[in-house]
Each structure stands twice: as C-alpha cells, then as structure tokens.
C-alpha positions in Angstrom: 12.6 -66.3 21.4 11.1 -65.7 17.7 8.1 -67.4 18.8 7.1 -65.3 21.8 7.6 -62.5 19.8 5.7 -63.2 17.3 2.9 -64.1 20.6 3.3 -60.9 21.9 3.4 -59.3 18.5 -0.1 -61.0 17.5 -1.5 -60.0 20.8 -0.7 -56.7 20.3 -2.6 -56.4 16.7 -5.4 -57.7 18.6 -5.3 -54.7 21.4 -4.9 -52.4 18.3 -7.8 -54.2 16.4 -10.3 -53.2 19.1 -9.1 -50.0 20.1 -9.7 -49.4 16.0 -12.9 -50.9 16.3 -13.9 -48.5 19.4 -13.8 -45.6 17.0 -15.0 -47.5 14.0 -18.4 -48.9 15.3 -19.7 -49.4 11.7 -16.9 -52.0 10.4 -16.6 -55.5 13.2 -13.5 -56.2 15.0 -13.2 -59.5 12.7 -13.0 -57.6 9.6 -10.3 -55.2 11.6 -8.4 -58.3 12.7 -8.2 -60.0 9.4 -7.0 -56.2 7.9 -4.2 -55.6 10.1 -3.5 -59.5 10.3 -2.8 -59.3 6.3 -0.9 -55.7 7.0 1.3 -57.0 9.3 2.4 -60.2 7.5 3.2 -57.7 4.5 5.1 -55.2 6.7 6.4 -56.9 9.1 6.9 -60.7 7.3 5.4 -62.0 9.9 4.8 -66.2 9.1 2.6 -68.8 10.4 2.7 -72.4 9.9 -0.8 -73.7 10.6 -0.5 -77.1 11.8 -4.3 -78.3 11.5 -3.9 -80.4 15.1 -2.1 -77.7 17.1 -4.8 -75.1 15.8 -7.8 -77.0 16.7 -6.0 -77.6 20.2 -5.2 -74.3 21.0 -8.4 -72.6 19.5 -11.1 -74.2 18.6 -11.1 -76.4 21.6 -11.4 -73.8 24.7 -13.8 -71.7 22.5 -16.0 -74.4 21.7 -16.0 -75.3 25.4 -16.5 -71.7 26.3 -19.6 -71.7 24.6 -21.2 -75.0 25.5 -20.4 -74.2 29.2 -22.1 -70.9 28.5 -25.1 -72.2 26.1 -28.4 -71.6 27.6 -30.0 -75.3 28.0 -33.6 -74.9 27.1 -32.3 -73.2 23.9 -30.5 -75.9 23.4 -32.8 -78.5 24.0 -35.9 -76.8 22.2 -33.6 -76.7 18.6 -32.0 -79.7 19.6 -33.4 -81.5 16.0 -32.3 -78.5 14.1 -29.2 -78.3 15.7 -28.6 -81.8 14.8 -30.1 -81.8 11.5 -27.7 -78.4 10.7 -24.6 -79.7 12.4 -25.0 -83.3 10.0 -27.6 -83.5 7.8 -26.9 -79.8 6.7 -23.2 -80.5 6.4 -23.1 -83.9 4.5 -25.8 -82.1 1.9 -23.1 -79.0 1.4 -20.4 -81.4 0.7 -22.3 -83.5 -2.1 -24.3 -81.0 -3.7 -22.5 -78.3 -3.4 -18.9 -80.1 -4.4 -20.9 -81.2 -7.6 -21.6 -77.4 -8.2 -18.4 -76.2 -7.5 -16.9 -79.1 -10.0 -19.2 -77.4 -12.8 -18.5 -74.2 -12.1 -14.5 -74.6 -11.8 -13.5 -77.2 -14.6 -9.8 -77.4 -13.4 -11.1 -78.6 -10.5 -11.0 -82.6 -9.9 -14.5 -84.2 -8.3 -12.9 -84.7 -5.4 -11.0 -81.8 -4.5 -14.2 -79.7 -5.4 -16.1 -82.1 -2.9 -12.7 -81.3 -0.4 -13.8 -77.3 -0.4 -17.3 -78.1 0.0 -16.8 -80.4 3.0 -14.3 -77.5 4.6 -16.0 -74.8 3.9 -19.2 -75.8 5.4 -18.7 -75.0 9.2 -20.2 -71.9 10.7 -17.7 -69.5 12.3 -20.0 -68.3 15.3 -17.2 -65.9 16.4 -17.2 -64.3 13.0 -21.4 -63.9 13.6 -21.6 -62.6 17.0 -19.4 -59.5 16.5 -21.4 -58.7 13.3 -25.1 -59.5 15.4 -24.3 -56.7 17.6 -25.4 -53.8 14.9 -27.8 -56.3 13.1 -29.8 -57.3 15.8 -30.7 -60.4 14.9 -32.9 -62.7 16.2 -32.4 -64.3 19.0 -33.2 -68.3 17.6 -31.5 -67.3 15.0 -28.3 -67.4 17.0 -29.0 -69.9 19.1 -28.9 -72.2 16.2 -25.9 -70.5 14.7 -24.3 -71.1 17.6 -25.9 -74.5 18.4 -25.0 -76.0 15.2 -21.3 -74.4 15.7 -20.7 -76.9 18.2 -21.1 -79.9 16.2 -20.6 -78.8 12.9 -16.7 -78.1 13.1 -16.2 -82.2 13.9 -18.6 -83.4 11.0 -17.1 -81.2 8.5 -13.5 -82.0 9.4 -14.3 -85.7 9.0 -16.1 -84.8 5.3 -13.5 -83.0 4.5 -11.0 -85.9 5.6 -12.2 -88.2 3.4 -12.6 -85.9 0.2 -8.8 -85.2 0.8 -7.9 -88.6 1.1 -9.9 -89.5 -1.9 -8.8 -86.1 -3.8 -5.0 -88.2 -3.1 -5.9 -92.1 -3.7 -8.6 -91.7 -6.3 -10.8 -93.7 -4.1 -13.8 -93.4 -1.6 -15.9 -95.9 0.1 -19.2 -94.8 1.2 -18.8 -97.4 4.0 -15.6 -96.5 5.3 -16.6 -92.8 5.3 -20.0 -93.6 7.2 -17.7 -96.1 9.7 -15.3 -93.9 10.7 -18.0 -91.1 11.0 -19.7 -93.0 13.6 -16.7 -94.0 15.4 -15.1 -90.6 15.8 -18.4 -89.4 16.9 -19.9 -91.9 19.6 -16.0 -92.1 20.9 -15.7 -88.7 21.2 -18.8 -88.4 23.1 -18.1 -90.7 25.2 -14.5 -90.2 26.2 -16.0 -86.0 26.8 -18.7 -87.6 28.9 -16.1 -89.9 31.1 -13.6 -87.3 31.5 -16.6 -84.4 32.2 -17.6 -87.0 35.0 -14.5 -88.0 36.3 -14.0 -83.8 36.7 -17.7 -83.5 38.3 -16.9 -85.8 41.3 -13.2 -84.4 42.0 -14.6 -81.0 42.3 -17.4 -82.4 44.5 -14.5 -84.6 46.6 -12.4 -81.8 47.0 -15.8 -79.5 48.3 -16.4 -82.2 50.4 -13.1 -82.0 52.0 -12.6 -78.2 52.1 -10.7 -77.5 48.9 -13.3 -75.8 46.8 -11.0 -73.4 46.2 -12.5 -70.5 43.5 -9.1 -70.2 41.7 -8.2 -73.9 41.6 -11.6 -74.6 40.3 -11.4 -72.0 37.1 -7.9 -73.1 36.8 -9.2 -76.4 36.4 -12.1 -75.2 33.6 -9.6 -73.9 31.7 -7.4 -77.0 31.8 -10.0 -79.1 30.9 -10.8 -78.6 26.8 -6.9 -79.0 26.5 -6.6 -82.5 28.4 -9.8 -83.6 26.9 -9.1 -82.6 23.3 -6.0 -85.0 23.3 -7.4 -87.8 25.3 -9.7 -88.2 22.4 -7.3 -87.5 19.7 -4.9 -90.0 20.4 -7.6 -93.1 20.1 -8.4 -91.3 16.6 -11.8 -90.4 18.1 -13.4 -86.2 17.4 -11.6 -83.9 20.5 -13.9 -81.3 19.1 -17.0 -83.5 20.0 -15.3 -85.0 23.3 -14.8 -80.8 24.1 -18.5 -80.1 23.7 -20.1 -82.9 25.5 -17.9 -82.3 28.4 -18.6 -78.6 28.5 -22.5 -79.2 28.6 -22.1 -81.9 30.5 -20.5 -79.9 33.2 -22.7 -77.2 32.7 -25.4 -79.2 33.2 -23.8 -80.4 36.5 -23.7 -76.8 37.9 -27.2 -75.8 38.1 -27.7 -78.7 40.7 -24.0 -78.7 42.3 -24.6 -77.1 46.0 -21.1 -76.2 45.7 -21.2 -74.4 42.9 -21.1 -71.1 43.9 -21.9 -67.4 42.8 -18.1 -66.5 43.0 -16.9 -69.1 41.1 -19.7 -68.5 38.2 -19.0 -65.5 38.1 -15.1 -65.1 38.4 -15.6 -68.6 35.9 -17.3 -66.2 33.3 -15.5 -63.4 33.5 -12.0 -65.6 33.4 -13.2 -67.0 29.8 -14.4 -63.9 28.7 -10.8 -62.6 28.7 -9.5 -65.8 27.3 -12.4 -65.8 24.4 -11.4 -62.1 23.4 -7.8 -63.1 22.8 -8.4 -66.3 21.3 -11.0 -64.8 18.9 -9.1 -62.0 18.0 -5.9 -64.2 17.5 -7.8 -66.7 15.1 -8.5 -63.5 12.9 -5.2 -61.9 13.4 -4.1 -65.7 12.0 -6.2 -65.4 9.4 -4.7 -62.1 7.7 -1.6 -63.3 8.1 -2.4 -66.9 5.8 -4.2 -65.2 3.8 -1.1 -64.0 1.7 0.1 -67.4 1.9 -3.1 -68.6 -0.1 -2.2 -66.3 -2.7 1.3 -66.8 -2.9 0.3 -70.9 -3.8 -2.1 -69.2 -6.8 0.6 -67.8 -7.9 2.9 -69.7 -7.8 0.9 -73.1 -9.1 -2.2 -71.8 -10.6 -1.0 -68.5 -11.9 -1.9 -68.7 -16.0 -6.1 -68.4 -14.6 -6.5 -64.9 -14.6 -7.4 -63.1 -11.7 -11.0 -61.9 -12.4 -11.7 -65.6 -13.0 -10.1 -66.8 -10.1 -12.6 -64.2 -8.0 -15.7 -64.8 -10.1 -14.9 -69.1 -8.7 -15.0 -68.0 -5.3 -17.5 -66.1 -4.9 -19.7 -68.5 -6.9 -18.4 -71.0 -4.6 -19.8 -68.4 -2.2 -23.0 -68.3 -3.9 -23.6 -71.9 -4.0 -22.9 -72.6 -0.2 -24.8 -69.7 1.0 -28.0 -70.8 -1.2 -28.2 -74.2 0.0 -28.0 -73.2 3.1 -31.4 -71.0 2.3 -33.1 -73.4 1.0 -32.6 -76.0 3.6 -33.9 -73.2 6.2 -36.8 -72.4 4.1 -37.5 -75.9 3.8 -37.6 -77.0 7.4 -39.3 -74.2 8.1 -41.8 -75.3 5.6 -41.8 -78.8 7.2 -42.1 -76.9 11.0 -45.2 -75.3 9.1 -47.0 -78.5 8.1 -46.4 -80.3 10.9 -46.5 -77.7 14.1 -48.6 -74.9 12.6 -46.7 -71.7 13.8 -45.3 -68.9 11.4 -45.3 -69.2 7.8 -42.4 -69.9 6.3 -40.0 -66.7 5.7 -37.5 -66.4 2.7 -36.4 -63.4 4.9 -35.7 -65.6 8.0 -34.1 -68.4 5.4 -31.8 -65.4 3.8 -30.4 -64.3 7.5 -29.8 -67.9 8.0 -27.9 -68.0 5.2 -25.7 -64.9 5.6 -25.1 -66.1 9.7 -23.3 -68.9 7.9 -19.9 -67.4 7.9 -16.8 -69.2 7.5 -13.7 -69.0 9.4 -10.7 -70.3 11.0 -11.8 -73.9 10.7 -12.2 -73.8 7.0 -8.6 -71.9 6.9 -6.9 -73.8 9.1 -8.4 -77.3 7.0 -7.9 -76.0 4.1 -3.8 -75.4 4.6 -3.2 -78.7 6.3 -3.9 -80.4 3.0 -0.4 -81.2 1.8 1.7 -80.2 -1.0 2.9 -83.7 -2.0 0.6 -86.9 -1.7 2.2 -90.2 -0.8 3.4 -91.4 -3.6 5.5 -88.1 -4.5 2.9 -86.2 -7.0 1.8 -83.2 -6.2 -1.6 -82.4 -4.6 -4.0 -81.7 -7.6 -4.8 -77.6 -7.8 -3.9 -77.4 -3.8 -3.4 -73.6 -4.7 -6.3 -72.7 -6.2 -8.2 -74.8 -3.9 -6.9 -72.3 -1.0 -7.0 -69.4 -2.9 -10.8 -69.7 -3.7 -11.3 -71.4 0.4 -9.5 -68.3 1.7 -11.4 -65.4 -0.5 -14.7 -67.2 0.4 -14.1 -66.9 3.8 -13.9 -63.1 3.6 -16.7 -62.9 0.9 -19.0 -64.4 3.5 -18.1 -62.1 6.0 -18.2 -59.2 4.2 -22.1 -59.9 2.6 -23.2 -60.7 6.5 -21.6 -57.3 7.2 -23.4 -55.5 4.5 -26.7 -57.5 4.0 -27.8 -58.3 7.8 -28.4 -55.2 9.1 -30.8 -54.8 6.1 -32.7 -57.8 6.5 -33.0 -57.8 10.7 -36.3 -56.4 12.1 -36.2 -52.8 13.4 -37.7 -52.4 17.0 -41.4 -51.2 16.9 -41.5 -48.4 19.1 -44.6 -47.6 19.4 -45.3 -51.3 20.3 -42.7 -51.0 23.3 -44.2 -47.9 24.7 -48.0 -48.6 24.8 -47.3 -51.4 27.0 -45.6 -48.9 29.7 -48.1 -48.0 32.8 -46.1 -44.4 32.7 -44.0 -43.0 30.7 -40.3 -43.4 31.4 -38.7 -40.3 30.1 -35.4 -40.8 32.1 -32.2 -41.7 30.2 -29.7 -44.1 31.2 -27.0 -41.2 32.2 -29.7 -39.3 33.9 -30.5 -42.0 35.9 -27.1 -43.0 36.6 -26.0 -39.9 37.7 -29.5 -39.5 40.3 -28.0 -43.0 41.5 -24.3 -41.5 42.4 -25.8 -38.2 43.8 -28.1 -40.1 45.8 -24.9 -42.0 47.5 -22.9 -39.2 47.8 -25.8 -37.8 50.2 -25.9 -41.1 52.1 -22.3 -41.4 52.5 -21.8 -37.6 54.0 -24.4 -38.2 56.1 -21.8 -41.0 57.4 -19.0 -38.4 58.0 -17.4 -38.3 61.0 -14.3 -36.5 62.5 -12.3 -40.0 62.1 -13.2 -40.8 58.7 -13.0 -37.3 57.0 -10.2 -38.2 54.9 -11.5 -41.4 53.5 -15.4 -39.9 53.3 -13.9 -37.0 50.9 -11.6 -39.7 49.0 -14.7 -41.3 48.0 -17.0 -38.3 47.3 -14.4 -36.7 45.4 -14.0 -39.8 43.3 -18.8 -40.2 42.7 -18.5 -36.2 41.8 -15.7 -36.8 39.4 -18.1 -39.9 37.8 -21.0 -37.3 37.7 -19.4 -34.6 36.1 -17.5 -37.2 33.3 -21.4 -38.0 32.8 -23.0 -34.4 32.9 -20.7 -33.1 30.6 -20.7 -36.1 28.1 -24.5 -36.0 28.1 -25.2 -32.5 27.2 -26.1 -30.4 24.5 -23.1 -28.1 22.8 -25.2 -25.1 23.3 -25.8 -25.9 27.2 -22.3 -26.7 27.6 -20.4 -23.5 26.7 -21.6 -21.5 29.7 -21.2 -23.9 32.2 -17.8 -24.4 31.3 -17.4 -20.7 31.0 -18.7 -20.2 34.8 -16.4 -23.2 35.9 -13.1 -21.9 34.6 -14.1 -19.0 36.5 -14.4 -20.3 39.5 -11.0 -22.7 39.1 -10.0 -18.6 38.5 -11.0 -17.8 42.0 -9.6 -20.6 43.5 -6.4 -20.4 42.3 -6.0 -16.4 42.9 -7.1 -17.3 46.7 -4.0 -19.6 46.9 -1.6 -17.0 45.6 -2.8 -14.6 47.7 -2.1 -17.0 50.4 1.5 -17.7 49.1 2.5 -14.2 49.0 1.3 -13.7 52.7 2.8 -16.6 53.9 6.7 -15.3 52.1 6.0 -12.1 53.6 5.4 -13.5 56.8 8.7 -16.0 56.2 6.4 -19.3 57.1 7.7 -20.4 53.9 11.1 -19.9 52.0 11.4 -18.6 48.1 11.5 -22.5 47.1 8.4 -23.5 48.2 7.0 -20.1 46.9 8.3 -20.3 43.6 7.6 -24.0 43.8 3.5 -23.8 44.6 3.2 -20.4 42.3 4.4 -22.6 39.2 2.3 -25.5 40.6 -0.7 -23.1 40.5 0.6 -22.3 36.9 0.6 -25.3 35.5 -2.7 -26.3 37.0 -4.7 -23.4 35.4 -3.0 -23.8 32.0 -4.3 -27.7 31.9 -7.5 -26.1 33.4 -8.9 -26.2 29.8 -8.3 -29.7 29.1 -9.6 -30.9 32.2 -13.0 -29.7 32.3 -13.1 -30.6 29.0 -12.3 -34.2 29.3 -10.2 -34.2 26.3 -7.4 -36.5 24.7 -4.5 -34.9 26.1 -5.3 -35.6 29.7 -3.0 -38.8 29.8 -0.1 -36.5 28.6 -1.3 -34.2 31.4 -1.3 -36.1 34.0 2.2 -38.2 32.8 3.7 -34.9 32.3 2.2 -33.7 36.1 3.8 -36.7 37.8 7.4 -36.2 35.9 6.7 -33.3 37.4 6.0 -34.5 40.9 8.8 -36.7 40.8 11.0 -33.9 39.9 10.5 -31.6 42.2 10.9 -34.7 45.3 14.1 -35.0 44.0 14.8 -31.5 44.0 13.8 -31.5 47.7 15.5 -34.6 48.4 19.1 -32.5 47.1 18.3 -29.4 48.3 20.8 -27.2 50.8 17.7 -26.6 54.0 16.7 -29.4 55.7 14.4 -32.0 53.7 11.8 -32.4 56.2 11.6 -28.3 57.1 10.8 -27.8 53.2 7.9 -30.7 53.6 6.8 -29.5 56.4 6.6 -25.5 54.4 4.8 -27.1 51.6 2.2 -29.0 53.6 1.6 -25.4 55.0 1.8 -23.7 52.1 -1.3 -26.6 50.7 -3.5 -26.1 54.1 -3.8 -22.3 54.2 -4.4 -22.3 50.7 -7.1 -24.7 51.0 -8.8 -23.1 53.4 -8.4 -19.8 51.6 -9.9 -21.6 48.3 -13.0 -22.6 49.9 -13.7 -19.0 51.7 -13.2 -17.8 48.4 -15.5 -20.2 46.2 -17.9 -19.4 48.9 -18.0 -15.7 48.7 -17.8 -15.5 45.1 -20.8 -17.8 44.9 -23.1 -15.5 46.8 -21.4 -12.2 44.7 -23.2 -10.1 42.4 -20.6 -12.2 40.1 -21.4 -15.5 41.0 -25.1 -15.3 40.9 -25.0 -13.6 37.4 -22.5 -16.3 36.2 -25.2 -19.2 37.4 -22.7 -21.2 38.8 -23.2 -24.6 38.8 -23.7 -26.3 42.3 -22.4 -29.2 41.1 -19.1 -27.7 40.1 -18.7 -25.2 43.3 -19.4 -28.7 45.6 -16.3 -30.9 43.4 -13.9 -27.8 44.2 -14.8 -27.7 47.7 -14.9 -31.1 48.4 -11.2 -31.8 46.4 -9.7 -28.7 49.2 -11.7 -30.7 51.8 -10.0 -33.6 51.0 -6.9 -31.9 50.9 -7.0 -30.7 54.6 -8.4 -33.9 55.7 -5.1 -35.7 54.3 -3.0 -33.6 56.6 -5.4 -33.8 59.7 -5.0 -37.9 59.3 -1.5 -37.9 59.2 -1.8 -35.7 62.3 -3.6 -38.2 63.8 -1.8 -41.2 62.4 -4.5 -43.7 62.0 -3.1 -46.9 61.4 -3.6 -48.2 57.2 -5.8 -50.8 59.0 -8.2 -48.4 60.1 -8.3 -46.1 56.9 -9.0 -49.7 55.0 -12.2 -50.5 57.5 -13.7 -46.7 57.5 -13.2 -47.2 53.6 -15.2 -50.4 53.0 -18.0 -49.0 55.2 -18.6 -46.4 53.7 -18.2 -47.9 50.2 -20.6 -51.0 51.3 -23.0 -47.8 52.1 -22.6 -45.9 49.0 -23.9 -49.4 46.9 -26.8 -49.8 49.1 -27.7 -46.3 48.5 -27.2 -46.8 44.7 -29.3 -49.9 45.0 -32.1 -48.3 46.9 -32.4 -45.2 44.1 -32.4 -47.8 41.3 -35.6 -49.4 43.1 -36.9 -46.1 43.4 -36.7 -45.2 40.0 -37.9 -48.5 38.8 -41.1 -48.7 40.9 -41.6 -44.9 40.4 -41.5 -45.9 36.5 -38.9 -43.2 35.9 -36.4 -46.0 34.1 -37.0 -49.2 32.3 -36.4 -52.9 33.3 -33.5 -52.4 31.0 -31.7 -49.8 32.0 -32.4 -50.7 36.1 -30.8 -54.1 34.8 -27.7 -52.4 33.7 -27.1 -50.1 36.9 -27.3 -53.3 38.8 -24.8 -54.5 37.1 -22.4 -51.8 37.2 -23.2 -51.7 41.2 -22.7 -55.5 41.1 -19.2 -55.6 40.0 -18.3 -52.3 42.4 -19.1 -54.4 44.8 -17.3 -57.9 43.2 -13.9 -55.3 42.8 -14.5 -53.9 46.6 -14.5 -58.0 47.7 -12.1 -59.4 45.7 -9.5 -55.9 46.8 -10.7 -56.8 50.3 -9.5 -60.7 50.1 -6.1 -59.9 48.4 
C-alpha cells in the first residue's frame, strides 16, 4: 500500500509541476519537477531506493523507444556519423580525458572513481533539453543530434562507467576486457532488438492478415514492447537500452511501408505515448529531487570535514570540464565538416549550444547511486559520497547554465526576412482567424436547421458562440473591453427583468405556485450576481458553477420531498422556463432597436449568444414534446457537427489562398479541426 502511495503521490507533484509551469513560462517544468521533487522528500520524507536495473526498465526503456519510433529517418540517417561519433567516440573521450581532469582538480579523488563520474556523467538527458528548447529556439540539427546521440549514448556510457566502478573496487582494468565486453553488449543488443522488432513486424502483419488489426491491441502491444525487449536482452548480459532503440527504428521503419498501418493507429499510437512520455519524464525529475537529498546526506555523513564551498567549486569544475570537451569536439568536427565538405565555417557559437544541450540527467543519477557502499571484499567504496554529491549538483548545474545561457546564444527570427518573401501581407492573427473559422460554421450549420433538429442545432451553436466570445474577449485591448462588457451586463439586465416580469404574471394568474416563484426569482438572483464573473471569464467560475449544481441538486431534492405532487411542480417550472424564454428574447429584441440599445452599441455578437441560449432553451422542451428517440438526437448531432468541420475547413482554405493567414497558423487550425473530428469518431465508436 506504501508503494502506491508514494505512485500516486509522485504523480501528483508531476500534475502540480506543470500546472506551476503554466503560470511560470520563464522557469522549465524540469527545473519545477526537481524543486518540488527535493520539497517533498523534505516535507513529506518521501524515500526512493533507485535500483539502477528497475530504473532503466521502467524509464529509460519506453522513453528511448518513444523517441526512436518517433525520430524522423532522414535526420537520422544524414547525422548518422555524428550521431555515432557523439554516442561513442564522444563518450569514451569524456571518460579518459575528462576523468584525468577531474583527478587533478579533486585530489581526494582516486583515478578511478574520477574516471567512474566521467564515464556517468557523460550521457545527454534529451528530456531535460527539449523542455528548455521551447523558449530557446534552437536549431533544429542541433536537436536532432541531441536527440540522436541520446539514443546510444545512455548504453556506451553505462558500460564506461561499469568498468571504472569495477576497477574503482579491484584496482584493476584491462583495456581488452573493457573493449570485449563493449562489443558484445553492443552487437548482442542489436541484434536480439532487431529479432524481437521482427518477430513483432510479422505478428502484426499475421494478425492484419486475418482480421485482428485491432487499433487498441496494436498500441497495447507498442507499449509492451520496450519492456519485453529490455529484459530479453538483459538477461544474456547484452545492452536492453541498445536492443530498445534498434527495435523502435526498426519498427518505425516498418510503418512507412506497412499497408496496414493505418492513420488511426498512428495517430492514437502518438498520442498514447505522448501521455505515457509526460508522466515518465516528469516522474524521472520528480525522482530526481527526491535523491538528491540523499546525495547530500552521504557528503555528510562520509565526506563531511571538505567544506562546502569546496565541495561546490569540484562540481561545477567538473561541470566545466565536461561541458568544454564537449565544445571542442563540436568545433572540431565542424572544422573537419569544413575541410572536407565546404559548407559553413566553423561556429564557436554553434560548438557553445552544443555544449550547453549536453545536460545530464536521470541516467547519470540513477548510475551514479547504484555504485555500492561496500565493495566485495567488505571495504568501503572509496569517496562514494562525494562522488554522488558532486554527480548530483552537476546535474543541476548543467541544467541550470542551458536554462540561462541558451536563450542568449540561439538566433532570433529575422523578420524582415520572413515578410518580404510574402505575395501579400498577412495581417490576420491566429485568434482572428480562428474566430472567422467558428463564425463561418455557425452560418453553415443554421442554415441546416430544421424543425426536427432545433434542439441539437442550438446545442451546438450555443457551444461555437461560447468558443468565440472566450476568444474575443481574451484577445482584446483593456480599453476596448470595458464598454462592451458594460453594454452586455445590460443586456443580461434586460433579460432577466423580462423573466421576472413573467414570473409575477404567471403567480398572479396561479399557472405556478409560490415554490416555483420563489424558486425561479432566487434562480434569476443568483444568475445576475455571477453575471460579473461570467462575462469576465474569471477564476472563480469553477466555484460558480460547483456551487450552481449543489444548487441544482438541492433544489431536486426539495421537489423530490415536497407536500404537491412532484411532477405538477416540474411541470410549473418547465412553464415557468418557456414563457420566460420567450419573454427574454422579445425583450433583447426591443431593447436592441431602443434609443437605449443603439446608444449602448450593443454587440451583435453578444445579443445572438443570449438569444440563441433561450432558443435552446425552448427547443429542449419542444423535443421532449416530441420525444425523439436518443438515437435520433445522436445522428442529427454528428451531421451537423461533420458540417460545422467542413465549413471550418473550407474558411481555413479561404483565408490561406486569400493570403489573409500564414502556412503556419492554417497548419494549426487544421489541427484543432482534426482532432474535433478524431474526438467526434472516436465518441461515435464507443
């Protein structure tokens, strides 16, 4: 029970992490993670033990398949040799020179455990990198090799790092052996991940074959697959973290010329690991603030007479000498590039973003731990907690510099480049144009309205003129805003005066009894008191609407106990609603051709949302009058939904070829109208 807990407990620092992160754009969720990570292990005493093995399994593994499923091929294969060359060549550099540094710099350090931190920390944490490339704007191969070399890297640094442990706890190292087992773990790993990848290629084909290409079996499967392939490697002593990668590109590969591979399962494939990738990366960062205590609690407790300051200046020399090899060796194959291809001069600036994108992560943390605290023959591991301490603090100095120093070093867009290459200038803005697209389906889909599908028709316009007033009002000016506001609430004013007019005719007349009077009157109440807070969008509208369904809920029961007849007090409520509907909308309609109204400017949009929410309200009652059946509601629904995304479609190719919006932004409203269509579907099918 303490375990899921703790599960549920780490998930919810993740929620809390991004919902943090919402508000604070400037600081990345990783940084947020690690923060509350480190809170809650000091609040609440929440513990980890980081078993290397399970880690790897759990994390690294579906991540790292994620992404080589995902990696775009011709990237992959046009940096393939510096891929390679970072992943190994890069790596097995760090390790030497940079262990001989770090021995230097830290004297209580032996050889080999200094060699043990360099070999760790030289994986890349691409995770780390992406959430800070979203406000650097980096380039593009930039990333692709930070992410290419992430692949790869993680196995060839474990297996350094391996064998400077083991020699940190014998005293000895063979060259040989090291180079032996290197090559074994790799070429093993690859090929078990290419067996397995294959063996999973044909059963999906088989199973198409035979009419089981089922979507959900299929992502279930994905998902599976890193796990079962991870430890089919791993127990002949071969690299899961290699097998993992060359299956994913493997089967990757395999679905750009797979007939059965189908839209719907690349897409609902994507979006499935999207969800899995934000939890796992948020829970490797989460895991990280919570060890990170634990790396100073072994400082202090076996390395505690260094002071402090020292302690710091070691790791973030450490930093320094692991970033700045990494520099040079950028700068110096893009000096060989140079000489050998022609192309773009060699940039220190380029070589300096490639050294910050080297971030280190839960790979190096989750290494560096494993290492135990008593060797084999019963002595303790030499300087294990200094070792983690200065491993640990690295990892958040590298994270930190890439937060402060990337966005200084990435290119800012040239604007005037961008627009001299447009045939017309495209002056409208993303919200504009999104609201044009909603306004133009609203006018398709009442043309559509008949007398059988009123109720559903309104539903839906009700719901595109609630979307276009969110976006009016979030996208304009403070000065603009005021009045129409000021006009609106006066109109609500009408409406609601209209209805209590009504109810007072309606007691007098004894249609309805004092309950229902008093009930609608403190209804209308309640309504024009939240009036503020609703055109203005604000933060207490979840209260609001809570609070309005307690109230709801309430007042059923009321009914439900109540001395008159339950379904004569429905049935005086659902006249009380008509006739002040209909009173509403003579009202809204008068006032808007008034010596009032017109001086007011009221806003069309605003008068049309009223009218068409009492619209919608009569319409409700005239269907249950008529008692269509939920099976016809559902079809007249998705028609006229199907209609209102053509309509979108057609006004984004309007405004595109009528150079009113950029490739960009038409991208983007394609999107959104793609996956209203994907949620309409998938409803449909369930």
């Amino acid at each position: 029970m303490h375990l899921i807990e703790t599960v549920v407990g780490l998930l919810a620092i993740v929620l809390l992490s991004n919902v943090f992160s919402h508000f604070v754009k400037r600081v990345p969720v990783a940084i947020v993670q690690i923060g509350l990570g480190l809170l809650a292990t000091t609040v609440l005493h929440i513990q980890i033990e980081i078993d290397t093995d399970w880690f790897l399994l759990l994390f690294i593994a579906p991540l790292l398949y994620s992404d080589a499923w995902r990696f775009p091929k011709h990237e992959l294969w046009n940096l393939r040799g510096r891929i390679f060359g970072n992943a190994i060549l890069l790596v097995v550099l760090t390790t030497v020179i940079g262990g001989v540094l770090i021995y230097y710099i830290v004297p209580e350090l032996p050889l080999a455990v200094a060699f043990s931190i360099a070999a760790i920390l030289s994986p890349t944490d691409p995770v780390a990198v992406q959430s800070i490339a979203k406000s650097a704007k980096l380039p593009p191969n930039v990333m692709h090799l930070v992410a290419g070399e992430s692949l790869i890297n993680d196995a060839s640094g474990l297996v350094a790092f391996k064998f400077a442990v083991a020699a940190a706890a014998t005293g000895t190292f063979s060259i040989l052996g090291a180079t032996t087992s290197f090559l074994y773990v790799s070429l093993v790993g690859t090929a078990v991940g290419a067996v397995i990848a294959v063996i999973l290629n044909n059963l999906g084909d088989f199973l198409a074959e035979h009419d089981g290409n089922d979507v959900v079996f299929m992502v279930v499967l994905q998902l599976f697959s890193p796990f079962m392939i991870y430890i089919v490697a791993e127990s002949i002593h071969a690299s899961g973290v290699i097998a993992v990668v060359v299956a994913a590109i493997i089967a990757n590969l395999h679905s750009k010329v797979d007939v059965n591979y189908s839209d719907e399962l690349h897409f609902t494939g994507v979006m499935v690991w999207k969800v899995f990738g934000y939890l796992l990366n948020g829970l490797i960062f989460v895991i990280l603030g919570v060890e990170l205590p634990v790396a100073l609690h072994e400082y202090a407790g076996e390395s505690g007479h260094l002071a402090l300051p020292m302690v710091l200046w070691y790791a973030f020399a450490t930093w320094l000498v692991i970033f700045g090899i990494r520099v040079l060796w950028t700068f110096f194959n893009q000096k060989v590039w140079q000489l050998t291809r022609g192309g773009h001069r060699a940039s220190w600036r380029v070589a300096l973003i490639s050294g910050l994108t080297g971030v280190r992560g839960a790979v190096t943390l989750a290494g560096v731990i494993s290492v135990p605290v008593m060797m084999d023959n019963g002595v303790k591991f030499p300087e294990r907690g200094l070792m983690l301490f200065i491993a640990a603090t690295t990892i958040i100095i590298s994270l930190v510099a890439a937060i402060v120093i990337l966005p200084m070093l990435s290119e800012k867009p040239n604007k005037n480049t961008k627009t001299a290459v447009k045939p017309v200038a495209q002056h409208m803005t993303e919200a504009r144009a999104q609201i044009y697209v909603l306004q133009s389906a609203v006018r398709e889909i009442e043309e559509h309205r008949r007398e059988t599908n009123q109720a559903v028709t309104y539903d839906i316009m009700l719901r595109y003129q609630m979307k276009i007033r969110k976006l009016q009002i979030d996208n304009i000016s403070h000065e603009k805003l005021g009045p129409i506001l000021e006009a609106e609430y006066r109109l609500r004013q009408v409406s609601f005066e209209a209805e209590r007019s009504t109810l007072r005719r309606l007691l007098v007349a004894e249609q309805i009894t004092p309950l229902v009077f008093t009930s609608e009157s403190r209804r209308l109440d309640r309504a024009e008191a939240e009036l503020e807070d609703v055109l203005l969008f604000n933060k207490k509208r979840s209260w609001q609407f809570t609070k309005r369904y307690l109230i709801r809920m309430m007042r059923a029961i009321r009914v439900w106990f109540a001395d008159e007849d339950s379904e004569r007090l429905m049935a005086e409520y659902l006249i009380a609603k008509h006739e002040g509907a209909k009173a509403a909308i003579n009202a809204i309609s008068q006032f808007i051709d008034s010596d009032e109204g017109r001086q007011l400017k009221i806003d069309q949009q605003a008068a049309h949302n009223l009218i068409i929410t009492y619209r919608n309200r009569l319409e409700k009652e005239h269907n249950v009058n008529r008692k269509l059946t939920q099976a016809q509601l559902e079809a007249a629904k998705t028609e006229l939904e199907v209609i209102g995304l053509n309509a979108q479609r057609e006004a984004v190719q309007h405004l595109f070829e009528a150079h009113f919006i950029s490739a960009e932004i038409g991208l983007k409203l394609r999107q959104r109208i793609n996956f209203a269509e994907t949620g309409l579907l998938t409803s449909e099918e369930e």
